[in-house]
C-alpha positions as CSV (number, residue, x, y, z in Angstrom):
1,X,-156.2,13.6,79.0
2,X,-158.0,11.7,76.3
3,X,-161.6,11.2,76.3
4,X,-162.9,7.8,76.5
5,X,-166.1,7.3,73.9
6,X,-168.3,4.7,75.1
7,X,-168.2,1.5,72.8
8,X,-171.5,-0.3,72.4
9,X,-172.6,-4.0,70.8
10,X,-175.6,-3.1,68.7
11,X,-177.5,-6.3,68.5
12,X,-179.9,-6.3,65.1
13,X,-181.1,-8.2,62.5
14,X,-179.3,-11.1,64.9
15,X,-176.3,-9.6,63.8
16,X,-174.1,-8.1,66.4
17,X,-172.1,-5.1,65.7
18,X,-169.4,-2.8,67.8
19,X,-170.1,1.2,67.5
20,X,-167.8,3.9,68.9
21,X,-170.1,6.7,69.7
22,X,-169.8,10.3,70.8
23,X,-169.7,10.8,74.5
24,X,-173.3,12.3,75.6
25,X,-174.9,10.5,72.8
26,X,-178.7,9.6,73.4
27,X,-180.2,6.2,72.1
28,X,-182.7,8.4,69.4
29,X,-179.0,9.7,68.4
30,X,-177.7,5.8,68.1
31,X,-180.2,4.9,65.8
32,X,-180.1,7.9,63.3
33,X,-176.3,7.3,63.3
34,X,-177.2,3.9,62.4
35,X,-180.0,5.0,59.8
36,X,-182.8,3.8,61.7
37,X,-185.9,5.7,62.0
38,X,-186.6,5.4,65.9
39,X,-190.2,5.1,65.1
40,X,-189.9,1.6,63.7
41,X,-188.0,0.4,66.9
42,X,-187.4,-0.5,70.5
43,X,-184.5,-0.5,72.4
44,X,-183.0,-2.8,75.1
45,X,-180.6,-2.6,77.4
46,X,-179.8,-5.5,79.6
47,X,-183.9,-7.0,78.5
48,X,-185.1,-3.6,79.9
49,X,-187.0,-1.2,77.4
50,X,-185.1,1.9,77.3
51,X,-186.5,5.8,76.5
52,X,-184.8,7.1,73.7
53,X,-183.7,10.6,75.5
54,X,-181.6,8.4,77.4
55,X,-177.8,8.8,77.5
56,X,-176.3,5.6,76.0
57,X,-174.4,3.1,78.3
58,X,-171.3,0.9,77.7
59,X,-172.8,-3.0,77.0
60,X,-174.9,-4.4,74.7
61,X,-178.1,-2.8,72.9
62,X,-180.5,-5.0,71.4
63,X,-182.4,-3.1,68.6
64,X,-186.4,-4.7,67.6
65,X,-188.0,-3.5,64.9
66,X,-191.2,-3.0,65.4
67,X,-194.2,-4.6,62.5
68,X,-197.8,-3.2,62.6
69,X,-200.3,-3.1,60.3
70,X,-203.9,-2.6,60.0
């Protein structure tokens, strides 16, 4: 039986893209696969901040970078 890797619409930039990932992948795994440094960023998953340790769900991930200074 085939396995079925989750497909996800990576929302960035207001660009939207579609990503085949791994099964078991995490969100901190997402965004080095997409060569994003997960300190410069937030994650949400249906408008819902999500911890990066979390395993990633089918649907739509909206990526924010984040801008601080001093």
């Amino acid at each position: 039986m085939p396995k079925n890797d989750p497909c996800v619409t990576v929302c960035l930039n207001g660009q939207e893209n579609v990503v085949n990932i791994p099964a078991g992948t995490n969100y901190e795994q997402l965004l080095i696969e997409l060569k994003l440094n997960p300190e410069e960023v937030l994650i949400f998953v249906e408008n819902e901040p999500v911890p990066f340790d979390e395993q990633v769900r089918p649907g739509t991930v909206r990526v924010l970078k984040v801008v601080s200074g001093g």
